[in-house]
MARTI-14757 format. One record per residue (C-alpha): residue number from 1; x, y, z; residue in one letter. Coordinates in steps of 0.001 Angstrom, whole numbers. Last residue first. Example, Ala and Ser with C-alpha at 12.3 -4.5 7.8 and 13.67 -1.06 7.14 Angstrom:
// MARTI-14757
i;east;north;up;aa
2;13670;-1060;7140;S
1;12300;-4500;7800;A
// end
This chain:
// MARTI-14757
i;east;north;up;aa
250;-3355;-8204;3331;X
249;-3186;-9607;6618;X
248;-2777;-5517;8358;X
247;-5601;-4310;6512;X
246;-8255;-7630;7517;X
245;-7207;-6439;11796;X
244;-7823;-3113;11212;X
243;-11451;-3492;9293;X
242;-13423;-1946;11797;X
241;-11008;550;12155;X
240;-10235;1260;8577;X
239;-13978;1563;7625;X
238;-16985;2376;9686;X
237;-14474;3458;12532;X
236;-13002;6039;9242;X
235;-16291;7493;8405;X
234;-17774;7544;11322;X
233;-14871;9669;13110;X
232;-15127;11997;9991;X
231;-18810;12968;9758;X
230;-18740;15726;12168;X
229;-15189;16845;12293;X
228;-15483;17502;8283;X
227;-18294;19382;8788;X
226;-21313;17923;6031;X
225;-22108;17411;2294;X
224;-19941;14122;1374;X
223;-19713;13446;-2203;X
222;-19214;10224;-3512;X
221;-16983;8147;-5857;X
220;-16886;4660;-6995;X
219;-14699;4465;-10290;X
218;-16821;3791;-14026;X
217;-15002;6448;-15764;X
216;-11484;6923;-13599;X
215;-11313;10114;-11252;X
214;-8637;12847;-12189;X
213;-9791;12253;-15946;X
212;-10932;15693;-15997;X
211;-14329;15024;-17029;X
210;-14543;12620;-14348;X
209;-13740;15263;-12097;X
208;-16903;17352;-13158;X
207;-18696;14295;-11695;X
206;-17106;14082;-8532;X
205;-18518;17412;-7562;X
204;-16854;20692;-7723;X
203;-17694;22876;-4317;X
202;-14093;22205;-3201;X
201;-12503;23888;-6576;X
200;-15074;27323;-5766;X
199;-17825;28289;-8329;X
198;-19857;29036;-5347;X
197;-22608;27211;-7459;X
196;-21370;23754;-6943;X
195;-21715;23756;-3022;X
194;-18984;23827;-411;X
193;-19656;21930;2615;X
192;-16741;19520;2174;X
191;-16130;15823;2069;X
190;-14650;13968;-1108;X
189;-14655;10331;-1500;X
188;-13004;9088;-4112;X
187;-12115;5588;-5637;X
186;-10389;4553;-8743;X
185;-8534;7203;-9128;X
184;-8247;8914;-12685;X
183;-6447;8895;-15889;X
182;-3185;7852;-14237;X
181;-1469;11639;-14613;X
180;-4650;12903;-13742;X
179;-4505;11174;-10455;X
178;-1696;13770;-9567;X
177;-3935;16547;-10551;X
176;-6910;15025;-8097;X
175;-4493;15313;-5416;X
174;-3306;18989;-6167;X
173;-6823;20204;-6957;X
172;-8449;18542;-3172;X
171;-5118;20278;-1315;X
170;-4651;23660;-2893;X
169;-8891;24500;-2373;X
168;-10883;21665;-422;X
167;-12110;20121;2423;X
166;-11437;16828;3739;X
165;-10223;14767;384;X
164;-10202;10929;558;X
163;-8399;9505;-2388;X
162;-7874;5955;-3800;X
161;-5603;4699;-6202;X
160;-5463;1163;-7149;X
159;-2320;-981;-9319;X
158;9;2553;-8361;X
157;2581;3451;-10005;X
156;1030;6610;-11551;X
155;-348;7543;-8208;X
154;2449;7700;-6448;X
153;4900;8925;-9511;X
152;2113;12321;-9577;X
151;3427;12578;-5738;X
150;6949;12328;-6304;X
149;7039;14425;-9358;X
148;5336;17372;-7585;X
147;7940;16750;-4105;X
146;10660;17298;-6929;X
145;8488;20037;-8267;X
144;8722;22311;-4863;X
143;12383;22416;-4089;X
142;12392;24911;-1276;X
141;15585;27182;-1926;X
140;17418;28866;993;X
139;19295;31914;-1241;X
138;19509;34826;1491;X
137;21294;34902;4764;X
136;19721;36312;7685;X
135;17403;38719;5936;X
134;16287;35212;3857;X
133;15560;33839;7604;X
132;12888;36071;7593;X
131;11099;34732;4861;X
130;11620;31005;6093;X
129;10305;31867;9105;X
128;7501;33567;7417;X
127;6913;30383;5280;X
126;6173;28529;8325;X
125;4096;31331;9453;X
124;1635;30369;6642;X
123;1351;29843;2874;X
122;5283;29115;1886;X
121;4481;25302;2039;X
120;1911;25929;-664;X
119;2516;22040;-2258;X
118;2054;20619;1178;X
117;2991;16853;525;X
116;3263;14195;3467;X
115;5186;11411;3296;X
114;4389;8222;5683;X
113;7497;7399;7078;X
112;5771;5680;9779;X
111;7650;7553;12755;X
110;7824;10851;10795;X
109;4248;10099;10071;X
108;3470;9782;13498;X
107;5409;13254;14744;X
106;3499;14702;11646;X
105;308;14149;13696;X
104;1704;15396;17135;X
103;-324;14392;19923;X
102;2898;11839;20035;X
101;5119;14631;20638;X
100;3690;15892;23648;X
99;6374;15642;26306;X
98;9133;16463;23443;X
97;11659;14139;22848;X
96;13694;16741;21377;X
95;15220;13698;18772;X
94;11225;12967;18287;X
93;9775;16796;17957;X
92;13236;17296;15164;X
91;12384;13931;13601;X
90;8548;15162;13502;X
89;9944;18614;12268;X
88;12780;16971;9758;X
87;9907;14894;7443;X
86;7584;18291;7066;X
85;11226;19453;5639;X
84;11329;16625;3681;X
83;7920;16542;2021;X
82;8429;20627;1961;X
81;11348;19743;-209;X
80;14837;20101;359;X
79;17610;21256;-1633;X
78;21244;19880;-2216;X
77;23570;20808;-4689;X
76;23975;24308;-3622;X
75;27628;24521;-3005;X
74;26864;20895;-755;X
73;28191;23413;2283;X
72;25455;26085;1561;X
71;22273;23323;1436;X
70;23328;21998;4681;X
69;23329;25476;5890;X
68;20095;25896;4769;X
67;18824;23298;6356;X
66;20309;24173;9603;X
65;18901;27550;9609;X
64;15657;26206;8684;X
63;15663;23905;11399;X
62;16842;26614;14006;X
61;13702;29061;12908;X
60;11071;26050;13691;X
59;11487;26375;17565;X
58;11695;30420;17577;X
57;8710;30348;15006;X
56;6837;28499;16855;X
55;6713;29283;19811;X
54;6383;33248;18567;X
53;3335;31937;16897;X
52;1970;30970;20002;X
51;2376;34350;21200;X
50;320;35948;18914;X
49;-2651;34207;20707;X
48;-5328;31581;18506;X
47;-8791;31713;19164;X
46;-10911;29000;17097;X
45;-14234;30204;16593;X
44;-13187;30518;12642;X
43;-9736;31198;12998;X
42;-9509;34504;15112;X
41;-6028;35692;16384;X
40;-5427;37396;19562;X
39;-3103;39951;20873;X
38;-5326;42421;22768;X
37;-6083;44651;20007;X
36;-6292;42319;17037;X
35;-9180;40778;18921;X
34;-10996;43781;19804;X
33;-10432;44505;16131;X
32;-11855;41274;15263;X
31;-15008;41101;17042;X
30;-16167;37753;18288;X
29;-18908;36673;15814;X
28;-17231;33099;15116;X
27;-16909;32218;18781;X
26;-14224;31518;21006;X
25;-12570;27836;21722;X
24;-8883;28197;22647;X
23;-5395;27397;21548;X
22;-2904;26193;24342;X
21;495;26282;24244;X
20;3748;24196;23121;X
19;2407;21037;21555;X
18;-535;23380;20206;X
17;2078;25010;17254;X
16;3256;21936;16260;X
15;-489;21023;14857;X
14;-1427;23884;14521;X
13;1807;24647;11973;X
12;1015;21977;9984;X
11;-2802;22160;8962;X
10;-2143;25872;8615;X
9;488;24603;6073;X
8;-2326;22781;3760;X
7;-1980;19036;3616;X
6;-1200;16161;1124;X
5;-1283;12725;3028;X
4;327;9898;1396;X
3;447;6266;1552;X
2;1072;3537;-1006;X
1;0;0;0;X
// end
């Protein structure tokens, strides 16, 4: 079996950034220039204090450095990917051994060497770290199509492809892309709340896929209307826990 999860870098950076402080429930109508006022940042209902992002950019700022540096000595020969740089923060929360590394999901994948694609690694404070570090010393150099020809090689070489997308945007285009490259997977299951008529890539339905030849004619596909958080613990006990034990014999 081929794994790989492809992931936004708001998806990474929460998850480091809540091994080292606490984020906290609000409320979606909170006022944002109250907010912006006393130091807080609003994600939804989720609030979210500057100072977390100081965390984390003081813990992820020495990685880049040493990357970098790495890439200096090899006279620019060597470059990483955000596959391998998302692969150097769970080794970096394992050789730490920090207290709370296994609430970490890229800690686990480190662990399982499952790779882990964020094609718009640059979209977040991650990518501000790196942005200040080019004041540092300019020239670090994130080698985005090598992680691009990984991915599209997945799903080219594999006998069965199968895709479940939560949400949409970067992530849902970039894995249906790579199965374009095998004229479609052969199963999807897409979950979002977006609707057709937003015009939006998450509010495309499987069908308009098809078109594309990013899902195969005559592959099982759905479309799951509903909160991602809502309808994904069913999802996954009605399917790879309840058949755990059948996965791991074949």
């Amino acid at each position: 079996m081929i794994t790989a999860i492809v992931t936004t870098t708001g998806g990474i950076e929460e998850d480091i950034m809540k091994l080292f402080a606490d984020h906290f429930l609000g409320d979606f109508s909170l006022d944002g220039e109250k907010l912006r006022k006393m130091g807080y940042n609003r994600i939804g209902n989720l609030i979210v204090p500057n100072a977390n992002y100081s965390n984390l950019e003081e813990w992820f700022k020495p990685l880049v450095k040493e990357l970098h540096d790495i890439q200096i000595a090899s006279g620019n020969k060597t470059f990483f990917t955000p596959s391998e740089i998302i692969y150097k923060i769970g080794e970096k929360l394992d050789k730490e051994n920090h207290p709370k590394k296994e609430e970490s999901i890229y800690y686990w994948c480190f662990k399982n060497d499952i790779d882990v694609f964020c094609p718009a690694f640059t979209d977040g404070a991650l990518g501000d770290v790196m942005y200040f570090d080019s004041y540092r010393e300019q020239g670090f150099i994130c080698d985005i199509n090598r992680d691009l020809r990984k991915l599209n090689e997945k799903a080219m070489r594999a006998k069965k492809s199968g895709q479940i997308i939560i949400g949409g945007g970067v992530i849902k285009h970039h894995i249906n892309n790579a199965h374009l490259m095998r004229n479609g997977a052969d199963y999807s299951v897409l979950v979002n709340t977006a609707q057709e008529f937003d015009g939006s890539d998450a509010g495309a339905r499987p069908d308009e896929a098809i078109s594309w030849g990013k899902i195969a004619i005559g592959a099982k596909s759905t479309k799951v209307y509903a909160e991602a958080t809502l309808v994904m613990p069913i999802i996954i006990g009605e399917t790879f826990v309840r058949n755990f034990e059948l996965a791991k014999r074949t």
